[in-house]
C-alpha positions, 0 to 999 in steps of 0.5 A, spaced: 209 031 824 206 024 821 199 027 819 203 034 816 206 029 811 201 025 809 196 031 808 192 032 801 189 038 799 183 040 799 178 041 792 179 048 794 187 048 795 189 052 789 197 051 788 202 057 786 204 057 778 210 053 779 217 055 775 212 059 770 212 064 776 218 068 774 217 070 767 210 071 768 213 079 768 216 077 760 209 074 759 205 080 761 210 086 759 211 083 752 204 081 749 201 089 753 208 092 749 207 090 743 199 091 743 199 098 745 206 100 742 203 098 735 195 100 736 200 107 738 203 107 732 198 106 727 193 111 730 199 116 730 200 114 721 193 114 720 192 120 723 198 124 719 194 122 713 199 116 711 194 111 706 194 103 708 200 100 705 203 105 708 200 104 715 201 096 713 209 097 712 209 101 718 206 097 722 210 090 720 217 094 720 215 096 728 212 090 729 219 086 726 224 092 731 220 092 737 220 085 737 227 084 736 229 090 741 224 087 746 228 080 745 235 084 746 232 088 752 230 082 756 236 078 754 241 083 756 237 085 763 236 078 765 243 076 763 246 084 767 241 081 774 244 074 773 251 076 773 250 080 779 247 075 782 252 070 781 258 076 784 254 077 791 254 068 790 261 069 790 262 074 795 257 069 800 262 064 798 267 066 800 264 070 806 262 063 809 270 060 808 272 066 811 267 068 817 263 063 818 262 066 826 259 072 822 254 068 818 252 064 822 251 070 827 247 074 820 243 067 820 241 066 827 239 075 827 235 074 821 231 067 823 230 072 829 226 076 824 222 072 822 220 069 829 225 064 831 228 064 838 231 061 843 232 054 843 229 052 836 233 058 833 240 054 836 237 048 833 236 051 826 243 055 825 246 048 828 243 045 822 244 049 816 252 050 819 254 043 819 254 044 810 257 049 807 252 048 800 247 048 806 248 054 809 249 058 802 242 057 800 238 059 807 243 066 807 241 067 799 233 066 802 234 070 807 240 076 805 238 076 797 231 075 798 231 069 791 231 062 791 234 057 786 227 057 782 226 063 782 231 065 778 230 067 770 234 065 764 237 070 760 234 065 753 228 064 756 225 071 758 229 073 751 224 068 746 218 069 752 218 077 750 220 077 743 215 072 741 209 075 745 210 082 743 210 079 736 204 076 737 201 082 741 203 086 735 197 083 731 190 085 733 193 093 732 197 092 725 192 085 720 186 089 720 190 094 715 192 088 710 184 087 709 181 095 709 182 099 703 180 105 708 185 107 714 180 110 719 176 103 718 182 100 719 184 103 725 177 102 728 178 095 727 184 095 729 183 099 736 177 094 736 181 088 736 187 091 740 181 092 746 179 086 746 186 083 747 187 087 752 181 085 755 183 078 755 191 079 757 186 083 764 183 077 764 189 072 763 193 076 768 188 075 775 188 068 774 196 068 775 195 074 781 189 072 784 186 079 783 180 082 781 178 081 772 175 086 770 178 092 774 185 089 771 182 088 764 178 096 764 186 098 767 189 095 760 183 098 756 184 105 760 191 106 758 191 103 750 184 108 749 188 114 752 195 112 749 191 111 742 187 118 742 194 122 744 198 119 738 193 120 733 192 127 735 199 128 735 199 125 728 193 130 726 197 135 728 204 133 725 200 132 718 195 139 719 202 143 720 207 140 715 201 141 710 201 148 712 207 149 711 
């Protein structure tokens, strides 16, 4: 037990991300929206006929709400899962006040599960049933499957999603404050977005551990089928409402 204590990692050892792990979700799922979403947009605009300003302002106005909706979204979500959380909290409270025989049993059962018998598992209910505090952080382990850590705080995946949507928003909509010409604005823009995208694939494996170039490609696979649909429904809109 002594050499398990005093153990030192090897070069090799990789540590796990820490308190970063649970909003690595608001990270991704922010900067992709607002990267896809907004190359979406303005493939569609151009391809309706509208000219740069028009594209630009349409791209800021975008930008501007899918921020804000996003912050909101991310906001209420994680405050609605928090609060649920702590009503299941609660009711563990008051379970182990009033049957603490049951839980005690529920937890010698879910050791069970995970490989704990006999003497070893009597050991470990004993233990965590000498202290109430105690006893609610295994069963919320074990039960709901969280630890205190792995909670997110409302403002915090709020501002993460906002701020990097925005931030996402840029590669697809700048191009067009420089270009005087839409279909080379939308060039760039796609350009830029495929490279972005490329770099959050990128990014993404490091924190999962997984393969660069498959999750990059999958990025790119999504924003390049997403861009063609919307620009052809774009032209299509234009074509009939000219027509008309």
């Amino acid at each position: 037990m002594t050499g398990a204590l005093h153990y030192r990692h090897s070069p090799s050892f990789t540590e796990h991300l820490g308190r970063s792990r649970p909003y690595l979700r608001d990270a991704i799922l922010g900067v992709n929206d607002g990267l896809v979403s907004m190359l979406l947009l303005v493939a569609a605009v151009v391809g309706g006929g509208l000219n740069t300003r028009q594209v630009l302002l349409t791209g800021i106005a975008g930008a501007i709400a899918g921020a804000i909706s996003m912050a909101a979204g991310e906001y209420l979500a994680t405050k609605s899962q928090d609060e649920l959380f702590e009503g299941e909290l609660a009711l563990e409270r008051r379970h182990i006040r009033e049957h603490r025989a049951a839980e005690l049993h529920e937890l010698a059962d879910r050791l069970g599960r995970i490989g704990l018998a006999g003497e070893l598992q009597e050991r470990v209910v004993e233990h965590f049933g000498r202290d109430d505090d105690s006893l609610l952080k295994v069963m919320t382990a074990l039960e709901f499957g969280v630890v205190e850590s792995e909670r997110r705080r409302p403002y915090t995946a709020m501002y993460l999603s906002g701020l990097l949507f925005a931030l996402g928003s840029g590669p697809p909509v700048l191009p067009f404050v420089f270009v005087k010409d839409t279909h080379l604005g939308l060039l760039l823009a796609a350009v830029g977005t495929a490279l972005a995208l490329l770099a959050v694939g990128a990014v993404k494996t490091w924190a999962t551990r997984g393969r660069p170039v498959r999750a990059a490609l999958e990025n790119l696979a999504v924003a390049t089928l997403g861009g063609a649909l919307a620009y052809g429904v774009g032209t299509l809109f234009d074509r009939l409402v000219g027509g008309g």
